[in-house]
N, C-alpha and C positions, 0 to 999 in steps of 0.2 A: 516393438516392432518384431513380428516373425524372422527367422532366418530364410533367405529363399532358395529354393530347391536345390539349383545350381551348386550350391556352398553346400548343402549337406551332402548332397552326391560326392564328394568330397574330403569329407571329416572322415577322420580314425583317432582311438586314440594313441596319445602320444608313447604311453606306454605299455600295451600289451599289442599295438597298431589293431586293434577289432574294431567292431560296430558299437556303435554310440546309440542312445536313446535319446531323442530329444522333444523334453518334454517344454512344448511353445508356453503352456499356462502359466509355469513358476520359472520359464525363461534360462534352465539350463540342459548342461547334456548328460547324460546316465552312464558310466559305465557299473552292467551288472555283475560281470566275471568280478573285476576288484570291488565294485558297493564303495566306486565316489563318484562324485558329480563335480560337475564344473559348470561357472557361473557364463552366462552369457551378457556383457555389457554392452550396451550403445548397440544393437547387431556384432556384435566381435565377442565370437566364443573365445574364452578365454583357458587355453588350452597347456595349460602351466602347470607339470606335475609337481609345483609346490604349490599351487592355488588347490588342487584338489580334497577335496570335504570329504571324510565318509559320512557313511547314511545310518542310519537306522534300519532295522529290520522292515519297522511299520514303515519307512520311508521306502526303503527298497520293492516291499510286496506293494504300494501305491504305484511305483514309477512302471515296473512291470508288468502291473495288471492297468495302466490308462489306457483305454479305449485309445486315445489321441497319439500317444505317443510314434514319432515316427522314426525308426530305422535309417542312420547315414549308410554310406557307402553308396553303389552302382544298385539299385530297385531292380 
């Protein structure tokens, strides 16, 4: 299930407080300045800077360049 508007208007991340990418297809959210992601469970981002992944390169220039992806913070 999507996350809905309201709640990404909303989100930063926890650690540098910026804008998050979140990409709905693979169900998590992006930060590109550091290159981690975090996972979104059940609708509840899960916002844990010990939960956070880095990415790949190739995963980075995907998350970056999706069409879909959408920008948290105030639109």
């Amino acid at each position: 299930m999507a996350l809905e508007s309201f709640l990404l208007d909303l989100l930063e991340d926890p650690k540098d407080h910026g804008v998050l990418l979140y990409i709905a297809d693979e169900n998590v959210l992006y930060n590109p300045r550091l290159r981690i992601v975090y996972e979104v469970r059940d609708s509840i981002p899960v916002l844990l800077p010990d939960e956070a992944k880095p990415v790949s390169d190739a995963q980075h220039d995907a998350y970056v360049q999706n069409p879909k992806a959408r920008a948290t913070g105030k639109s």
